[in-house]
N, C-alpha and C positions, 0 to 999 in steps of 0.2 A: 465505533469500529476503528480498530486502528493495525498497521502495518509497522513493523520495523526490520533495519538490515542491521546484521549481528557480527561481528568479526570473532566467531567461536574460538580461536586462535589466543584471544586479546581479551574476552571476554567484555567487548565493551559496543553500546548501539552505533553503528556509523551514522544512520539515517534513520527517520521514523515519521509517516506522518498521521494523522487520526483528524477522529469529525469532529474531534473537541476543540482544537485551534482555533482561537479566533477567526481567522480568514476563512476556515474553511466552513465553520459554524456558521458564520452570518452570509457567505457564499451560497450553502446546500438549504439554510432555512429549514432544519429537520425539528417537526416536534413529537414524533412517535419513534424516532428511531432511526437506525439506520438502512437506506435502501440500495437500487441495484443502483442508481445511478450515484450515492453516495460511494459506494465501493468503487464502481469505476475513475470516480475524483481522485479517490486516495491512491488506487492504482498507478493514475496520472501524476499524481504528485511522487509518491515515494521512484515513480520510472527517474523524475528531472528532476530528482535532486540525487539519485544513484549519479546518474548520468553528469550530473555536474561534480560529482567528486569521484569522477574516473573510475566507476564502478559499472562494468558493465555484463556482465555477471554473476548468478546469485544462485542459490540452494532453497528451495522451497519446501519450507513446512508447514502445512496447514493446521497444525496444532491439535489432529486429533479430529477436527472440524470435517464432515465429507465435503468433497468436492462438488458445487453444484451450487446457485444463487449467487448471490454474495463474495463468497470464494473464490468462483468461477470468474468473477464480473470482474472483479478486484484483478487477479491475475491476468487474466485474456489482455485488460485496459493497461496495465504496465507491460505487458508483453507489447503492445498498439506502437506504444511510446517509445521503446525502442532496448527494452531492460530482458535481458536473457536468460531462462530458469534452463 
């Protein structure tokens, strides 16, 4: 599972973060996949690293994906954090 913030303007990723990362891989210990509390990590993550590069508001697209699980979990936990959709 992975998140990134986009500058469609620039066409270039500002921030991103996923369950593949080192840190986060051996952190969440996933071996079937991604879960609700994995989404909520990344949620936390991509919130504090917006948030450390003065990004405090964002545009939300779920990709297609409904809204619900995962998505949900993801978004709600970077909204927690302090990141604005």
């Amino acid at each position: 599972m992975y998140a990134q913030v986009i500058d469609d303007t620039k066409g270039c990723i500002l921030v991103f973060a996923s369950t593949i990362h080192k840190s986060l891989r051996d952190e969440l210990n996933l071996t079937a996949g991604p879960t609700l509390d994995a989404a909520k990590k990344i949620g936390e993550e991509i919130a504090k690293s917006c948030l450390a590069k003065g990004i405090l508001k964002v545009a939300f697209d779920r990709g297609g994906f409904v809204y619900h699980g995962r998505i949900k979990a993801l978004t709600d936990s970077a909204r927690e954090h302090g990141l604005d959709f």
